[in-house]
N, CA and C of each residue as an Amber inpcrd file, in Angstrom:
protein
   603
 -94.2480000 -57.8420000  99.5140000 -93.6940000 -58.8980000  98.6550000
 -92.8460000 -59.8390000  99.4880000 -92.9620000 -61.1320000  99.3430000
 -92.2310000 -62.0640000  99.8560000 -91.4290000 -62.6300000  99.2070000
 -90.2120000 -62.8110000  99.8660000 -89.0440000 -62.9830000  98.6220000
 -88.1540000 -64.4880000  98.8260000 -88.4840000 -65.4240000  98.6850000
 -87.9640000 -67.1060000  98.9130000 -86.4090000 -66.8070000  98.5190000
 -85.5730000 -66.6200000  99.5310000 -83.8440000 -66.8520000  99.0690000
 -83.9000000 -68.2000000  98.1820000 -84.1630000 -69.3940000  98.4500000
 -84.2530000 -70.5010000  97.2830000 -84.5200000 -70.7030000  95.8930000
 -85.3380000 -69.3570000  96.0000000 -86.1140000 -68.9290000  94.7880000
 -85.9070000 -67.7660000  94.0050000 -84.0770000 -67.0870000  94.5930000
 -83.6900000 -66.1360000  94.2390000 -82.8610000 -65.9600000  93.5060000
 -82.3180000 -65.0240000  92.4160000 -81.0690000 -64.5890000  92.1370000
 -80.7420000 -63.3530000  91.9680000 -79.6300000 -62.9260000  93.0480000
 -78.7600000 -61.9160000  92.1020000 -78.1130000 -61.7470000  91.1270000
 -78.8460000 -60.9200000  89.8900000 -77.8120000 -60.7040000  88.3380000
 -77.1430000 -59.4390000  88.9170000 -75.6070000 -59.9310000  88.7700000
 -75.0270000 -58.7650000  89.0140000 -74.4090000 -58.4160000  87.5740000
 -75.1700000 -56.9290000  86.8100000 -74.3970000 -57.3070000  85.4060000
 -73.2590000 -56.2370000  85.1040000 -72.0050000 -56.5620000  84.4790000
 -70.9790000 -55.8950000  84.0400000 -70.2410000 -55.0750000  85.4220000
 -70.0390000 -55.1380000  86.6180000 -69.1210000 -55.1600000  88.1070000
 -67.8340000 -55.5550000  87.4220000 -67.8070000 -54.8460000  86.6430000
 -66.2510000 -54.8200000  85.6230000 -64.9090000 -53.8830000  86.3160000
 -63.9700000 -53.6900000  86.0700000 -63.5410000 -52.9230000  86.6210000
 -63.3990000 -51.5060000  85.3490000 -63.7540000 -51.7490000  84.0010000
 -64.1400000 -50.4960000  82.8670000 -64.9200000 -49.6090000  83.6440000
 -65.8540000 -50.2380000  84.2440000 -66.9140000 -49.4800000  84.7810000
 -66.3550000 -48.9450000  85.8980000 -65.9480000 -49.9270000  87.4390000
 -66.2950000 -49.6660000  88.1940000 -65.0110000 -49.0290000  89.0620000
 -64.0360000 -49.0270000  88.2070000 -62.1400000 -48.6970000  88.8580000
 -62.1580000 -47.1950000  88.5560000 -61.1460000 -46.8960000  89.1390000
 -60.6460000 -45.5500000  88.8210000 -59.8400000 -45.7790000  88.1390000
 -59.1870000 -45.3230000  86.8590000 -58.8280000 -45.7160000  85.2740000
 -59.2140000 -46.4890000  84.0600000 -60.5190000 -47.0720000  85.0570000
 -61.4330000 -47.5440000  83.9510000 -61.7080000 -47.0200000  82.7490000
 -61.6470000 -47.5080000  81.3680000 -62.0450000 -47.2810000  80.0840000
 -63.1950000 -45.9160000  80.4360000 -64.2050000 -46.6460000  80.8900000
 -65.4170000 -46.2050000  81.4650000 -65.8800000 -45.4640000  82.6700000
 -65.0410000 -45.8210000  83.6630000 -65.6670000 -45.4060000  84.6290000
 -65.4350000 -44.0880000  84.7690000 -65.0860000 -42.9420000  84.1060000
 -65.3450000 -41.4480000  84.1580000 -67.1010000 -41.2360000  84.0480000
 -67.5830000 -41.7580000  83.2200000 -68.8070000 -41.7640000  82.4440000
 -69.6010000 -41.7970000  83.5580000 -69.2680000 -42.8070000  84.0130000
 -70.4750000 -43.4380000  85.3740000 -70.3480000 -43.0020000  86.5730000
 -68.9870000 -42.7250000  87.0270000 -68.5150000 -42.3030000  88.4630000
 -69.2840000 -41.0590000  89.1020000 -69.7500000 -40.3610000  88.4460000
 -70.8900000 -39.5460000  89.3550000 -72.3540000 -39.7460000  90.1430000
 -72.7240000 -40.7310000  89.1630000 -73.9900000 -41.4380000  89.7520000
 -73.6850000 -42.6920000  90.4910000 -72.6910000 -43.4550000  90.3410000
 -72.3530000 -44.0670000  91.0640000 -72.0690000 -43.5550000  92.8150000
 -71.2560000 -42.5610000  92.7180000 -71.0290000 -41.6710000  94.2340000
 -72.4240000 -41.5160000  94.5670000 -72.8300000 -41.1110000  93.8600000
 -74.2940000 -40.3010000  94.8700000 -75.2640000 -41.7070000  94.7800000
 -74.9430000 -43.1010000  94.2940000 -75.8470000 -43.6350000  95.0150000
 -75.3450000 -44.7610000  95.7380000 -73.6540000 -44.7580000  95.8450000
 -73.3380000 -45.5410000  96.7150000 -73.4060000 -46.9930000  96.1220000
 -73.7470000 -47.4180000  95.3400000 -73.9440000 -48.4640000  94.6470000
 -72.6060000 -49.6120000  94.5590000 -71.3700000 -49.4790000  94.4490000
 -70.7950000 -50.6080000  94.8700000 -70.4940000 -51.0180000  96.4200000
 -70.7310000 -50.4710000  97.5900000 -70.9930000 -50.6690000  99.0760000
 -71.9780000 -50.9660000  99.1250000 -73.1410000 -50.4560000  98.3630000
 -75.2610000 -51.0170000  98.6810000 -74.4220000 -52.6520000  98.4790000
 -74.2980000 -52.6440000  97.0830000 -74.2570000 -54.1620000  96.4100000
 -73.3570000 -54.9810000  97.2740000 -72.2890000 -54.6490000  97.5670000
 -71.4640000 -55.9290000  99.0450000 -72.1840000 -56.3280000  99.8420000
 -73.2460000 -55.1400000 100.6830000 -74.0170000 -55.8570000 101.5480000
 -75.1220000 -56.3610000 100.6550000 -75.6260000 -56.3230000  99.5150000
 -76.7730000 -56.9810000  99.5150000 -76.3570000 -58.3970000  98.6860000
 -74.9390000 -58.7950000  98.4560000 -74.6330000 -59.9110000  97.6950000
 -74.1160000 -60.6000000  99.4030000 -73.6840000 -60.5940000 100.6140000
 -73.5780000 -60.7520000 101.3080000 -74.8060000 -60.9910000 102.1830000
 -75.7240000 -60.6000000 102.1920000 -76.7490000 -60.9850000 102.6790000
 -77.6700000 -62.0240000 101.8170000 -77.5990000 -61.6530000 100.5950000
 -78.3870000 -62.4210000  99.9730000 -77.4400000 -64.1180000  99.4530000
 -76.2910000 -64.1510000  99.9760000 -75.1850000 -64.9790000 100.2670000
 -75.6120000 -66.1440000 101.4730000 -75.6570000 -64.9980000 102.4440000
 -76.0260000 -65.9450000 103.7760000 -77.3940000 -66.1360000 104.0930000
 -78.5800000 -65.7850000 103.1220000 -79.3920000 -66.2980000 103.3400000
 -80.3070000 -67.6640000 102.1400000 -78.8960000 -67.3820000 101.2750000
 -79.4100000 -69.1460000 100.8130000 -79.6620000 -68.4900000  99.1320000
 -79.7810000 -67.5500000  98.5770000 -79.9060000 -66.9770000  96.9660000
 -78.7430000 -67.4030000  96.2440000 -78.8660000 -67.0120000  95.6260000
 -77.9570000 -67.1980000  93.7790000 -77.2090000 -65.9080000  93.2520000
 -76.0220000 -66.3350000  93.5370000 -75.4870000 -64.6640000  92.9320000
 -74.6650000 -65.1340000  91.6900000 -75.1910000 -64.4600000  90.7300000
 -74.9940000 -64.4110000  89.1560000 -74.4020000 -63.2980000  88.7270000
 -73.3160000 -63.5800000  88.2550000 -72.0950000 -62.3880000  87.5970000
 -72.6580000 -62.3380000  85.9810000 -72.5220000 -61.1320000  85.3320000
 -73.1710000 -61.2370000  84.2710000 -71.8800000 -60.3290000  82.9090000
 -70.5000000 -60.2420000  83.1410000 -70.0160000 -59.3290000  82.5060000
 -69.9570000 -59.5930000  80.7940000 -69.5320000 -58.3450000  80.1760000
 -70.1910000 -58.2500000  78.7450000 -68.4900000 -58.7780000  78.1320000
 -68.3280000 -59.7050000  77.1710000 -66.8460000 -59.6930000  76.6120000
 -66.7940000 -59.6440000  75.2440000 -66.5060000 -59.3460000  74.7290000
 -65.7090000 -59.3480000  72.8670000 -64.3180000 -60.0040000  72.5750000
 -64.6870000 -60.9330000  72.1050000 -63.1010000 -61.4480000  71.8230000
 -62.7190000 -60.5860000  70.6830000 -61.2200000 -60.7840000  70.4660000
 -60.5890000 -59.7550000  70.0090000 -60.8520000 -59.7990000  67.9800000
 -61.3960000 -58.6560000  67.4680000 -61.5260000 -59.5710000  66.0340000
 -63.4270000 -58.9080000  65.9200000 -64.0590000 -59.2610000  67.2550000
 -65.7810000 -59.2010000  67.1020000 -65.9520000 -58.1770000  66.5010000
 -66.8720000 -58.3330000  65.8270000 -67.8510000 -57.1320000  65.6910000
 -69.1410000 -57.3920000  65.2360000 -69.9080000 -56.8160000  65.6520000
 -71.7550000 -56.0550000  66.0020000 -72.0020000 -56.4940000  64.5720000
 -72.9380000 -56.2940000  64.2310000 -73.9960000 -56.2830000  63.0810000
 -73.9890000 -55.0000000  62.5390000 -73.2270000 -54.9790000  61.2060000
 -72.7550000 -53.3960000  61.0810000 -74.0510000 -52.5010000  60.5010000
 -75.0790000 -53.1470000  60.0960000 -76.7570000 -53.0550000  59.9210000
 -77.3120000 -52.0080000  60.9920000 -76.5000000 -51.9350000  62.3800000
 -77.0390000 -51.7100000  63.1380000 -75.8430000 -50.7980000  64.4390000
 -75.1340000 -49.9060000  63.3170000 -73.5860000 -49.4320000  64.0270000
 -73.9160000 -48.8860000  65.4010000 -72.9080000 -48.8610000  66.3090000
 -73.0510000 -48.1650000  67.1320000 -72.4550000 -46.6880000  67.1240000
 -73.4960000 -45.8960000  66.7330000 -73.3860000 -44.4060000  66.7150000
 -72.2760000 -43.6550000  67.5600000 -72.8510000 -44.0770000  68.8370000
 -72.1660000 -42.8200000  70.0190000 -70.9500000 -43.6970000  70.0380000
 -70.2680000 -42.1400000  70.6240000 -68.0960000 -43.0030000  70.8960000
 -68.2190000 -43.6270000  71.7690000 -69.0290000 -43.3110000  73.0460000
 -68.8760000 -43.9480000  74.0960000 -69.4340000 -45.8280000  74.0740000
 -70.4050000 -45.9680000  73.1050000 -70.8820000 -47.4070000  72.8350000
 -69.4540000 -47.5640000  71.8770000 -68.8270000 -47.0070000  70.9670000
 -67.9490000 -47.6270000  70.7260000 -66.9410000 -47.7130000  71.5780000
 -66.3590000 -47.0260000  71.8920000 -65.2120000 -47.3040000  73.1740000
 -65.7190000 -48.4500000  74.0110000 -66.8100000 -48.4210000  74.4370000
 -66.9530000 -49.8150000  74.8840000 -66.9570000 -51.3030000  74.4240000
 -67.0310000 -51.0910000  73.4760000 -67.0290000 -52.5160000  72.3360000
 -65.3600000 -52.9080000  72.4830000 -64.5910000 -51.6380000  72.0710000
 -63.4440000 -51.7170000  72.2380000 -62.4050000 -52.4630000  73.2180000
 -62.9900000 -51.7450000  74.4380000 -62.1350000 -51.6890000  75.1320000
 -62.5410000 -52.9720000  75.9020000 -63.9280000 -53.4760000  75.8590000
 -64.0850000 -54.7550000  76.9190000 -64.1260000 -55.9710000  75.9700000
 -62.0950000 -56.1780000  75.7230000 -62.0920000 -57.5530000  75.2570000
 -62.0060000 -58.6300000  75.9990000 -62.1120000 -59.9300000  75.7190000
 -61.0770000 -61.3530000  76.6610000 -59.8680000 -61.0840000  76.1920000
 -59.2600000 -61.5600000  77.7720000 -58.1230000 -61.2700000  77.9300000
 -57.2810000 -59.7980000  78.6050000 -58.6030000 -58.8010000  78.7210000
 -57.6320000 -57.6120000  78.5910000 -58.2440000 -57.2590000  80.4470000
 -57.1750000 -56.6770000  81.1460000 -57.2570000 -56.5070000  82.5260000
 -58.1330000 -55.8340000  82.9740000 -58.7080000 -54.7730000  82.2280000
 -59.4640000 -53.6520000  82.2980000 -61.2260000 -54.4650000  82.7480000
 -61.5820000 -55.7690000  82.0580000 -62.5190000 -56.3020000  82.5000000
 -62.7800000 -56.9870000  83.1540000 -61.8380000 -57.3350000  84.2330000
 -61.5370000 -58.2850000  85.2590000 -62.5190000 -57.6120000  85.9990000
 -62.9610000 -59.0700000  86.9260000 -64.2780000 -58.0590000  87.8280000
 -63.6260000 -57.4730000  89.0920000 -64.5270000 -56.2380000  89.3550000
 -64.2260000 -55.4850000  90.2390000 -64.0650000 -56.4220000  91.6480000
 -62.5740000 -55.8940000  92.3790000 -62.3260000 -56.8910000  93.6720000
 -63.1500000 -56.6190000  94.8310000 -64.4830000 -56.2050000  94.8940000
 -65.2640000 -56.1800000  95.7220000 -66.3290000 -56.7620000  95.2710000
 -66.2840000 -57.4050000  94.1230000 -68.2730000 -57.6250000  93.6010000
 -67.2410000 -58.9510000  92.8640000 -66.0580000 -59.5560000  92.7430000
 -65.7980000 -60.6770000  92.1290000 -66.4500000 -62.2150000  92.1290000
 -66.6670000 -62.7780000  91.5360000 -67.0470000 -64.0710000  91.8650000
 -66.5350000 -65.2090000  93.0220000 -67.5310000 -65.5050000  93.8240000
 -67.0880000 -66.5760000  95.1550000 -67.0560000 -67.8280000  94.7850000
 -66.8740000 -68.9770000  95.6180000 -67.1210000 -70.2170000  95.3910000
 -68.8430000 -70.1730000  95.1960000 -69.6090000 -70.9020000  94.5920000
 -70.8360000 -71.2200000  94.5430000 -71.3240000 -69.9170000  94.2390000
 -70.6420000 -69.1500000  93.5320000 -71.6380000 -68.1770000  92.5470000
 -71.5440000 -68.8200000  91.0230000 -72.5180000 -68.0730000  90.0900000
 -72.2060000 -68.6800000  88.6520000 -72.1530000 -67.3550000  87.6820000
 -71.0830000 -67.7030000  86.8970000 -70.7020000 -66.6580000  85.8160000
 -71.7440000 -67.0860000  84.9500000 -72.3540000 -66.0400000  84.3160000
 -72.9970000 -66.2050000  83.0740000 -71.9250000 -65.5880000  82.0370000
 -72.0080000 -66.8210000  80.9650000 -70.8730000 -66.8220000  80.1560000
 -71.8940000 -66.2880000  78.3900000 -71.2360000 -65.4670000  77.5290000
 -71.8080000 -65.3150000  76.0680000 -72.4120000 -63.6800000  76.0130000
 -72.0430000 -62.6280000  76.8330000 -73.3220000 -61.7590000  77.0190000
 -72.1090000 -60.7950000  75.7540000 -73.1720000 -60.6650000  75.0200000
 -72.4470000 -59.4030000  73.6940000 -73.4710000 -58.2910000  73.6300000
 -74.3980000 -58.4830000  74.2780000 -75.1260000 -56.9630000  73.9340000
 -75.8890000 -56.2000000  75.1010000 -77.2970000 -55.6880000  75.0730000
 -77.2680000 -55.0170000  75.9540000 -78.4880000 -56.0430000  76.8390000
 -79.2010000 -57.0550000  76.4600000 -79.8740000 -58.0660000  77.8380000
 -79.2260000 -59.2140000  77.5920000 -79.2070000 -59.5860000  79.0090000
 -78.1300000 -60.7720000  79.7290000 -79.1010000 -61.9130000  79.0160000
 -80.3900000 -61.9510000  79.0150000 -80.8050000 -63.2810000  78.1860000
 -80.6680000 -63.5390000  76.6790000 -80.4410000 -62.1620000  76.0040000
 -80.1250000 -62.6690000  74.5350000 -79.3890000 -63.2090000  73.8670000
 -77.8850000 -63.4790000  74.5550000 -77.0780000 -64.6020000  74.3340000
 -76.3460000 -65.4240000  75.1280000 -77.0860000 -65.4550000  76.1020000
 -76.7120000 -66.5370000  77.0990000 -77.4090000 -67.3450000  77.6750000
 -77.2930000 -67.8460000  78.3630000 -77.9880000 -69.6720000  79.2920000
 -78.7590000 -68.7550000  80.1540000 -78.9780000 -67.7750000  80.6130000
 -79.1490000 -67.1480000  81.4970000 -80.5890000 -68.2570000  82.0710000
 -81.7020000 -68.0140000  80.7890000 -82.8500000 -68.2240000  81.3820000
 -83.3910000 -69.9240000  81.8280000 -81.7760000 -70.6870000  80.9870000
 -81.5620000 -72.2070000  81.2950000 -81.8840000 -72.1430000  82.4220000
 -80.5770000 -71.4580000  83.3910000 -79.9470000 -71.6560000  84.1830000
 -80.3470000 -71.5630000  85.6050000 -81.6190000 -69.8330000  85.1370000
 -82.2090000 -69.7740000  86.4210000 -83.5120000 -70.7710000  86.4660000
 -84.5930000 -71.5080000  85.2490000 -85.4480000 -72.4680000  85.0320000
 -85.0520000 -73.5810000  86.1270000 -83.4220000 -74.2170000  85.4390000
 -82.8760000 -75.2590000  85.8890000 -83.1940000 -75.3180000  87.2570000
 -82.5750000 -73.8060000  87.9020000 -82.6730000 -74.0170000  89.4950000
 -83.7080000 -73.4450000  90.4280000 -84.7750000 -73.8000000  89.5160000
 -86.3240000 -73.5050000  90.3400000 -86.0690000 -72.0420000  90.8360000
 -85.5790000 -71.2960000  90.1880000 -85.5540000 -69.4980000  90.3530000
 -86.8300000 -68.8680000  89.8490000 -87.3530000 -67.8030000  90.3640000
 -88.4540000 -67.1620000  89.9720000 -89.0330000 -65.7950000  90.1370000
 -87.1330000 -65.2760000  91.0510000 -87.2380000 -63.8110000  91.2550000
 -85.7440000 -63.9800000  90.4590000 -85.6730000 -62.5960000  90.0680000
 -84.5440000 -61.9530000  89.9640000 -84.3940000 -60.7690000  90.2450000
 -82.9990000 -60.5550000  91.1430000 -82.8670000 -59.2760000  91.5690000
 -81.5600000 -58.5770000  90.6300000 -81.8380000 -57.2900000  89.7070000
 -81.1360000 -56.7390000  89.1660000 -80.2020000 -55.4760000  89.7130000
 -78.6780000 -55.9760000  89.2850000 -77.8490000 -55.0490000  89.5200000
 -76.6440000 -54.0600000  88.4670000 -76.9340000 -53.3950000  88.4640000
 -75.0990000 -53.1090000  87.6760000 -75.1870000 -52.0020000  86.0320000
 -74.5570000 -51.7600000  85.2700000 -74.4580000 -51.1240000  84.5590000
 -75.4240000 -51.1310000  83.3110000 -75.8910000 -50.4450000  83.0550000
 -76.3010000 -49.1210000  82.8090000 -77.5340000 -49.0620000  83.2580000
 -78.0170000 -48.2960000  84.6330000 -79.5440000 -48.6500000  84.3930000
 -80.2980000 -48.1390000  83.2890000 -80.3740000 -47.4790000  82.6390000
 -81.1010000 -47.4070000  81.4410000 -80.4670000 -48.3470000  80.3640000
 -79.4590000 -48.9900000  80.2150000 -78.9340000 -49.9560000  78.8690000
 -79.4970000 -51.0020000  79.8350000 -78.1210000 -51.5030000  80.0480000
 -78.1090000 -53.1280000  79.9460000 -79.5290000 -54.0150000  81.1520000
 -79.4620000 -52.7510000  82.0980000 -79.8920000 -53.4750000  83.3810000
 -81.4930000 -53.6170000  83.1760000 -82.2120000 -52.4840000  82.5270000
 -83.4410000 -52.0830000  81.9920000 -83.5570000 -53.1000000  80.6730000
 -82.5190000 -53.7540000  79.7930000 -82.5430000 -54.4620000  78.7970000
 -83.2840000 -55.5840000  79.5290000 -82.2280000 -56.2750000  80.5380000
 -82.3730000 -57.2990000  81.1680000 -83.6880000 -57.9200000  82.0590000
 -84.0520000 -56.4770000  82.5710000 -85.2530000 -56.0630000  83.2080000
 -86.7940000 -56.5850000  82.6820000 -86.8740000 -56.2650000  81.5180000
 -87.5670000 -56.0630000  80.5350000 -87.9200000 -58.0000000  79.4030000
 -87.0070000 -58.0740000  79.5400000 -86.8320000 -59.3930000  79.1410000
 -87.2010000 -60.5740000  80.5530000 -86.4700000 -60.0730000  81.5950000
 -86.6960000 -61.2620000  82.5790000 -88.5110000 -60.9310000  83.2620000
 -89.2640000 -60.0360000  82.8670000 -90.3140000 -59.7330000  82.8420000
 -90.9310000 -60.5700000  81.7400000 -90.5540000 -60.2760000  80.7210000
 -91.3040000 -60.9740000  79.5500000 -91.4010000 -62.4030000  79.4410000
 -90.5030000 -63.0320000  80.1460000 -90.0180000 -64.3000000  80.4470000
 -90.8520000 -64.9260000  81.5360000 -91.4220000 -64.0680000  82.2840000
 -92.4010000 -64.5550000  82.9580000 -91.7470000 -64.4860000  84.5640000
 -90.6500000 -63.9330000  84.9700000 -89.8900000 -63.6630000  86.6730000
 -90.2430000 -62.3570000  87.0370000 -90.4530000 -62.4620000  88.5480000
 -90.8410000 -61.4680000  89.5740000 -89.1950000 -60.6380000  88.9460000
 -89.6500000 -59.8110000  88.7820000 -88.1510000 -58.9590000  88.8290000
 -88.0980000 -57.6220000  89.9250000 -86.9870000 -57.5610000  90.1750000
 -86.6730000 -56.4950000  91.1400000 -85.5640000 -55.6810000  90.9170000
 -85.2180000 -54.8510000  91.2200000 -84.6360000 -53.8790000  90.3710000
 -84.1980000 -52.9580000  91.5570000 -82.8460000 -52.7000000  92.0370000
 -82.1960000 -52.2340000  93.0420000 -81.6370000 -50.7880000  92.6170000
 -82.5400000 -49.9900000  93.4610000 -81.8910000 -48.4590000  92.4130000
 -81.1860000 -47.7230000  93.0500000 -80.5740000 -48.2100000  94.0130000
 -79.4120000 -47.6830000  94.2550000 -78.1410000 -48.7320000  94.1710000
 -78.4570000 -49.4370000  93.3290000 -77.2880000 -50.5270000  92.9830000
 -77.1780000 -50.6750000  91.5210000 -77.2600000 -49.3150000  90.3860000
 -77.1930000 -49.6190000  89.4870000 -76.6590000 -47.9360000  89.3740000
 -76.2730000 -47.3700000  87.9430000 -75.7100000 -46.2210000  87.2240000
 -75.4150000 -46.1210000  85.7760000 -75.4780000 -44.5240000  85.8180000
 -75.9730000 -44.6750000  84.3280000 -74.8250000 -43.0110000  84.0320000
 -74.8490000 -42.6770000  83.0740000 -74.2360000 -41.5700000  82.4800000
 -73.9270000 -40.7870000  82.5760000 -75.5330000 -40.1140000  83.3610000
 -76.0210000 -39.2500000  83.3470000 -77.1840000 -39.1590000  84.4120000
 -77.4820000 -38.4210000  85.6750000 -78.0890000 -38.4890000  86.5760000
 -79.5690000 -38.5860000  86.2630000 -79.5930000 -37.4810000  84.8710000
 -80.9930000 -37.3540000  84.4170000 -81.2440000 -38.6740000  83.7380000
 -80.5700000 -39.5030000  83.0340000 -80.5370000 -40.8340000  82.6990000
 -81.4310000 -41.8680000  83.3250000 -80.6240000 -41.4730000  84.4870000
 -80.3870000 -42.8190000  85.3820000 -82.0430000 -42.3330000  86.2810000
 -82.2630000 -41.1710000  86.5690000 -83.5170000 -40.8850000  87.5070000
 -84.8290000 -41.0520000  86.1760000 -84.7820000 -41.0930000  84.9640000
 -85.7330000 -41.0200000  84.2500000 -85.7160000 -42.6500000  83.9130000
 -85.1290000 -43.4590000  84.2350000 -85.2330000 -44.9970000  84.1220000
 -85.8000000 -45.1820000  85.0600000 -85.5560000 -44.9470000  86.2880000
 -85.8440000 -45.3640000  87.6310000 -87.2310000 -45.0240000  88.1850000
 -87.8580000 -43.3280000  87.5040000 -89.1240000 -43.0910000  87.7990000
 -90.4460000 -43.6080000  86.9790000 -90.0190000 -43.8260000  85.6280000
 -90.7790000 -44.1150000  84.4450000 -90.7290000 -45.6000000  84.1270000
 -89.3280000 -45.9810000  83.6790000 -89.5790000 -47.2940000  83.3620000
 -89.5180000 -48.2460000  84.2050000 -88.7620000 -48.5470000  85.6750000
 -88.0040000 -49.5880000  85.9830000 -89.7630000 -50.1850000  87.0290000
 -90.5930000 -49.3460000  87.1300000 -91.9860000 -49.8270000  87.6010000
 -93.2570000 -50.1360000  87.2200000 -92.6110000 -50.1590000  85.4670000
 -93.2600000 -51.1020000  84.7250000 -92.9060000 -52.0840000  84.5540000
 -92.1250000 -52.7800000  84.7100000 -91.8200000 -53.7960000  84.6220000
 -91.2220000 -54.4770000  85.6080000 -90.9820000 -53.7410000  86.8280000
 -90.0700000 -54.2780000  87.8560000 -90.9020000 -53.9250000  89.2190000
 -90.4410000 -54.3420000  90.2350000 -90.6100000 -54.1100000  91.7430000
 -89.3470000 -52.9800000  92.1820000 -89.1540000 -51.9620000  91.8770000
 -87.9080000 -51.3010000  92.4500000 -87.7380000 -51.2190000  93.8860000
 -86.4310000 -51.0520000  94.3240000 -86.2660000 -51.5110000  95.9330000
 -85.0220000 -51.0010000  95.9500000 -84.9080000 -50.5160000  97.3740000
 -83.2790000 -50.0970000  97.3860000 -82.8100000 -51.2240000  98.4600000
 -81.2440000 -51.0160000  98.4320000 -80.4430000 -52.6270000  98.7850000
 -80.8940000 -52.5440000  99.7710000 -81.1250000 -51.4080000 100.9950000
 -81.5820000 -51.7990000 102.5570000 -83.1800000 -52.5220000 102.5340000
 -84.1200000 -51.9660000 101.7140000 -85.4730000 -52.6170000 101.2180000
 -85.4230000 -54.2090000 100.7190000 -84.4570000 -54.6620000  99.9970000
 -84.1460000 -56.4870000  99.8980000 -83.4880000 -56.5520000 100.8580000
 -82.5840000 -56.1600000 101.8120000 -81.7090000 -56.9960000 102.5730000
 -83.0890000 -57.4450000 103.6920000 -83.8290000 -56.4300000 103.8360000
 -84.9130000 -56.5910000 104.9740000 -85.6390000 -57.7730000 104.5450000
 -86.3590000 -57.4280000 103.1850000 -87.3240000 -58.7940000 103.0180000
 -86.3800000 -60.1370000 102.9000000 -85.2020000 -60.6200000 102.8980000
 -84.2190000 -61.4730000 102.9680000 -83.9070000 -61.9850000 104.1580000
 -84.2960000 -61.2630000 105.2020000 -84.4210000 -61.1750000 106.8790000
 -83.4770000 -62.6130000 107.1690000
């Protein structure tokens, strides 16, 4: 696969600090699969490489202003989807992005994301159209929720998608390895960050 940096973006989605801190809301949940795949060090070098070789790095975090709520048609069952609704409002410190994966000059926040794919309420697919994009490379929380949401959609949408599996985490190891073997190669190109930094050459 040949991969045009001009023609690229990194979605980096939810590099929150819920998720990705130690006292995070969240990050008990995730912090095991995260260790064993190394995933916020993969992602520095591959937003750094894919930095200096001319791509698009796209922050994607999830917010609730204070007051929101879901479509009660459609509750969120588990505590842990609620605790998350909760706890990742605007305004509150806990969702500030993580100080290693934060936004640079000439990256772009994708702004509106309330659920679990980055295109269902946001500019997302404006944004990457606008700028003659036609890969996307996926990163960040949950690979089976949000990142597999996103996945799935930027497939349907008609983009090369790629899907970094050691730059994403999930719950649960069995989670996260049953996304990664089953679904993420139907719909995606999976690659680990040393596998894009190479084709990025």
């Amino acid at each position: 696969m040949s991969i045009d940096p001009a023609k690229t973006a990194v979605v980096l989605i939810e590099y929150q600090n819920d998720f990705t801190s130690e006292g995070g809301a969240l990050h008990g949940a995730v912090e095991g699969v995260m260790e064993k795949t190394g995933m916020l060090a993969n992602t520095e070098r591959v937003v750094e490489a894919a930095r200096s070789a001319g791509a698009t790095i796209m922050h994607a975090p999830i917010m609730f202003a204070k007051g929101y709520k879901r479509d009660q048609r459609a509750p969120l069952r588990h505590p842990q989807r609620r605790r998350r609704r909760e706890c990742i409002r605007q305004g509150h410190v806990g969702r500030c992005d993580h100080r290693r994966t934060r936004p640079q000059d000439g990256d772009i926040v994708i702004e509106g994301k309330r659920g679990l794919d980055t295109f269902a309420s946001t500019n997302l697919d404006f944004i990457l159209r606008s700028k003659g994009i036609s890969t996307i490379v996926l990163g960040g929380f949950l690979t089976n929720c949000c990142v597999e949401s996103t996945m799935r959609s930027g497939y349907e949408n008609g983009y090369e998608v790629i899907t970094l599996s050691d730059c994403v985490a999930a719950t649960s190891e069995e989670e996260h390895a049953n996304a990664l073997k089953y679904d993420y190669p139907m719909f995606s190109k999976p690659m680990t960050s040393e596998e894009l930094i190479a084709e990025l050459g």
